[in-house]
C-alpha positions in Angstrom: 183.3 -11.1 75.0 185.5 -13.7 76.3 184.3 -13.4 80.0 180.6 -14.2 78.8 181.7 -16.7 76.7 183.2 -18.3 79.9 180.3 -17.8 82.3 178.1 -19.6 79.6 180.3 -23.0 79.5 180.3 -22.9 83.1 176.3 -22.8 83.2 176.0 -25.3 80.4 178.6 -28.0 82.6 176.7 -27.2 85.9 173.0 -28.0 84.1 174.8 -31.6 83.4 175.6 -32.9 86.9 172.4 -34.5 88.3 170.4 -32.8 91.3 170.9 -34.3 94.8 174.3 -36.1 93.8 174.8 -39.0 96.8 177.9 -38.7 98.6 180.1 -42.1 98.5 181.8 -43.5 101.1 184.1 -46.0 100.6 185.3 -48.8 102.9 189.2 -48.3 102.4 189.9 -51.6 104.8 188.8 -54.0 101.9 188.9 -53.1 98.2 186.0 -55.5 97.4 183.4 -53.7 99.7 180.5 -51.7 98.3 180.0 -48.1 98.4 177.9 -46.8 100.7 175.5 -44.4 99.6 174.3 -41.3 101.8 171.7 -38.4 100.5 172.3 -34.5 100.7 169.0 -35.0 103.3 170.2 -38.0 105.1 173.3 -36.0 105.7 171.5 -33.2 106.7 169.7 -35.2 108.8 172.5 -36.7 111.0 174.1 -33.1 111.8 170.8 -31.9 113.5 170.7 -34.9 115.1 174.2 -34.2 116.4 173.7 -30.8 117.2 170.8 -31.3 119.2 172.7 -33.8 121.4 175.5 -31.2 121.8 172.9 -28.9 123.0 171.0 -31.4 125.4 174.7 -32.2 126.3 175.5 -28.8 127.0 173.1 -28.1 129.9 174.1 -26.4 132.8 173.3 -25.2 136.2 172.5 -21.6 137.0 173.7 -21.7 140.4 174.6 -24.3 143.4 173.0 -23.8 146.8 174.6 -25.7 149.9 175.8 -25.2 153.5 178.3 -25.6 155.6 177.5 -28.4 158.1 180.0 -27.4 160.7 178.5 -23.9 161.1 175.0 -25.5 161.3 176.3 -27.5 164.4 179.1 -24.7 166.0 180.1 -25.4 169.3 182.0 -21.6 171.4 183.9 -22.0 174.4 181.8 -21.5 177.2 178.3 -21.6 175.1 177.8 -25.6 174.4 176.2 -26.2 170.9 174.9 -23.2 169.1 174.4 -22.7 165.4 175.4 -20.1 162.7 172.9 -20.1 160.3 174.5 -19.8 156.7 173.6 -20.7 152.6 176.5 -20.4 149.9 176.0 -19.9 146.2 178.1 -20.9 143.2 177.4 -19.7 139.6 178.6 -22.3 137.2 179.3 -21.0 133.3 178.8 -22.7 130.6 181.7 -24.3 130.2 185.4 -23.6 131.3 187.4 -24.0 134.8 186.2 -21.2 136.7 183.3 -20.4 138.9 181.8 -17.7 141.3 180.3 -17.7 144.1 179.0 -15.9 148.0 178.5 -17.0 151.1 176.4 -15.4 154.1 177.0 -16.7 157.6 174.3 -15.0 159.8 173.9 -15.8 163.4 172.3 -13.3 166.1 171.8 -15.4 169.2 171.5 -13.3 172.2 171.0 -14.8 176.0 171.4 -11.3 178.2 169.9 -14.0 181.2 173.7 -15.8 181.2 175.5 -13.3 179.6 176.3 -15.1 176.1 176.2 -13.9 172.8 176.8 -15.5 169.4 176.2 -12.8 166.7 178.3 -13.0 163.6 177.4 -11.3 160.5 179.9 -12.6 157.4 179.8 -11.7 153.9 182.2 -13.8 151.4 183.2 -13.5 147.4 184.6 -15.9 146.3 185.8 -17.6 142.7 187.2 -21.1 142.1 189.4 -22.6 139.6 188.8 -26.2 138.9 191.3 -28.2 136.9 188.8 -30.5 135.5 187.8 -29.0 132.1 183.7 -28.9 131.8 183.8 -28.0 128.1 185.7 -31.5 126.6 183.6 -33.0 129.3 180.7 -32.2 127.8 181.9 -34.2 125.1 182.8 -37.2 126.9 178.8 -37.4 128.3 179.8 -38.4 131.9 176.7 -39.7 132.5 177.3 -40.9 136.0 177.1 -37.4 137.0 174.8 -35.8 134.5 175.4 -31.7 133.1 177.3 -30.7 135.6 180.1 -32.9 135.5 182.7 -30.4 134.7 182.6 -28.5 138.0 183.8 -31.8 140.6 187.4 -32.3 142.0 190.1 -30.8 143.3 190.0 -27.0 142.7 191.8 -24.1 144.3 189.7 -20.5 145.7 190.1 -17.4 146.5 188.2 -14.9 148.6 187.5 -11.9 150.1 185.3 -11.2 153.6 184.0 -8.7 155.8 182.1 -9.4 158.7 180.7 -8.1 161.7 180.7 -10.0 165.4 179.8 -9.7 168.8 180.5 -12.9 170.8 180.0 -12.4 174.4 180.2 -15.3 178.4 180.9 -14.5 181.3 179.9 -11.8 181.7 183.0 -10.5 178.9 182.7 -9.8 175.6 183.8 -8.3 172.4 182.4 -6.6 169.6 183.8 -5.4 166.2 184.4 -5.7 162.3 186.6 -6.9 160.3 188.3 -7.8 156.7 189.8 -10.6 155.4 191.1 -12.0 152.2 191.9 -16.3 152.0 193.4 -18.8 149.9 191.9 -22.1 149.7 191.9 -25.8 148.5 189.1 -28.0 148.4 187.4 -31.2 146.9 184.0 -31.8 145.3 182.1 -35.6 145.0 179.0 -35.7 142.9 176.3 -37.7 144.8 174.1 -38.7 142.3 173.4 -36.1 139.6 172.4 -33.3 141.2 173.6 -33.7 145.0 176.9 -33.0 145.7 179.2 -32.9 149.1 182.2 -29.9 149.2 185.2 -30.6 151.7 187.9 -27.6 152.0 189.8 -25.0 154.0 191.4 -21.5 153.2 194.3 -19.5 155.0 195.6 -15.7 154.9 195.2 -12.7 156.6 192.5 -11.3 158.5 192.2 -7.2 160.4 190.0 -6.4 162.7 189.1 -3.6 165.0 187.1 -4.1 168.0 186.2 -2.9 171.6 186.4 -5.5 174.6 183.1 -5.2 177.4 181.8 -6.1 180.3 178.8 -6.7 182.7 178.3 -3.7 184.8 176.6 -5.6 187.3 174.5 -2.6 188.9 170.9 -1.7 188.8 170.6 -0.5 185.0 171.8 -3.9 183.9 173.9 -2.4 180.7 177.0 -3.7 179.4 179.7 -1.3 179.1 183.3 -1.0 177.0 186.2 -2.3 179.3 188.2 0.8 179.3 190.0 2.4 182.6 191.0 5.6 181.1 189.4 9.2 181.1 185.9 8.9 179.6 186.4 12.3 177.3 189.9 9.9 175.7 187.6 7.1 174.9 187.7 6.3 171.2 185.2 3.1 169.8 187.3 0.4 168.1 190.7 1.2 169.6 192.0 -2.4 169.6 193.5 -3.9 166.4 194.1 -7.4 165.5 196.5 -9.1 162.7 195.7 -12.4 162.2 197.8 -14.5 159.9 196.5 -18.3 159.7 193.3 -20.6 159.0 190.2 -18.1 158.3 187.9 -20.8 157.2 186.7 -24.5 157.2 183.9 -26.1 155.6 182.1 -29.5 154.9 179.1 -28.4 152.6 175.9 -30.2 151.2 174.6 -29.0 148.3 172.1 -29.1 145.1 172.6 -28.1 141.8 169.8 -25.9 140.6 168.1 -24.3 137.6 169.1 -26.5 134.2 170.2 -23.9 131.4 170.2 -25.3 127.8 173.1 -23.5 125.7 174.2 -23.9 122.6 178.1 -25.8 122.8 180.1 -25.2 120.0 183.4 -26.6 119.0 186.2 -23.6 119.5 
């Protein structure tokens, strides 16, 4: 009984209070000012318009494609100018500090006529932390450098490689594979809003096993493994090597591809 009785006052006071109320908003800084009147729709209004240019705001690049300039233009002892042809890729989220990325260095150059051979066959993972944060710059609108302001600056990377090489004058060569794993710093620059130019270099520790050769120099022509021992002892990759130092160095162009709208919210 008394519950009803309740739930019908509180109908009857809620049929008094007029549709579509305005919200007021006073101008606390002088006490003489007029409201200011805004409508439920007017309201409404204003947070679509914000949310939409969050969303336009919060566009962002599938993936970055560049290369590294000082593998395009390599120069080997004994071989003059030669190039290892080579494309990197970096997967930008939506937002956040870190990104991910692969690199494939791919040269097969072979010149039997002098004896020289460039053939290197790297794969690279790689991730990077960038201390610039792309989510509160999404905010900011840094317009100078369009959606993809959030991934530029100093960062610090880490990788993994394994590769595969046969480099080769003279008439000597060797041949083998290896693994590696690297820590690296680096810098970005925006140029212009897509372009962007990538400076950095990486240290740790790189194993390989691999087999030294030679030019036989008779009438088949062949090349053969440099080994003096009995022929039935011979065992393929018997040479190791430990290296602990510089593993890579790069000055990349690159472009920012493939525009992604997602939706940016507020944490």
């Amino acid at each position: 009984m008394l519950t009803n009785i309740i739930v019908t006052l509180a109908v009857s006071l809620l049929s008094l209070l007029p549709e579509n109320e305005p919200v007021r908003a006073y101008n606390f800084s002088d006490g003489n000012a007029p409201a200011m009147e805004f409508s439920a729709a007017e309201i409404a209004q204003d947070d679509s318009t914000t949310a939409q240019a969050s969303s336009q705001a919060a566009l962002r690049p599938v993936i970055g494609l560049s290369t590294n300039i000082i593998y395009d233009f390599t120069y080997l002892p004994h071989y003059k100018f030669t190039s290892i042809p080579n494309i990197g890729l970096e997967y930008y989220p939506a937002r956040g500090h870190w990104t991910f990325g692969a690199d494939v260095d791919w040269s097969h150059w072979r010149h039997y006529d002098n004896h020289r051979f460039n053939q290197i066959h790297n794969i690279t993972l790689s991730t990077r932390r960038y201390f610039r944060d792309s989510g509160s710059l999404l905010n900011q609108g840094d317009a100078a450098k369009g959606p993809f302001s959030g991934f530029y600056g100093l960062y610090l990377s880490g990788s993994i490689n394994a590769v595969q090489y046969g480099l080769g004058w003279n008439a000597k060569g060797w041949e083998g594979e290896g693994l590696g794993v690297s820590l690296g710093i680096g810098y970005k620059w925006a140029l212009g809003r897509r372009m962007y130019l990538d400076l950095g270099a990486a240290a740790g520790y790189f194993y390989s096993r691999y087999d030294p050769y030679v030019w036989g120099n008779d009438a088949t022509g062949w090349y053969y493994y440099d080994y003096a021992g009995d022929p039935k002892d011979f065992v393929k990759r018997r040479m190791a090597l430990n290296w602990f130092g510089p593993t890579r160095v790069y000055i990349t162009l690159g472009i920012n591809l493939f525009d992604r709208n997602r939706k940016y919210k507020d944490q």
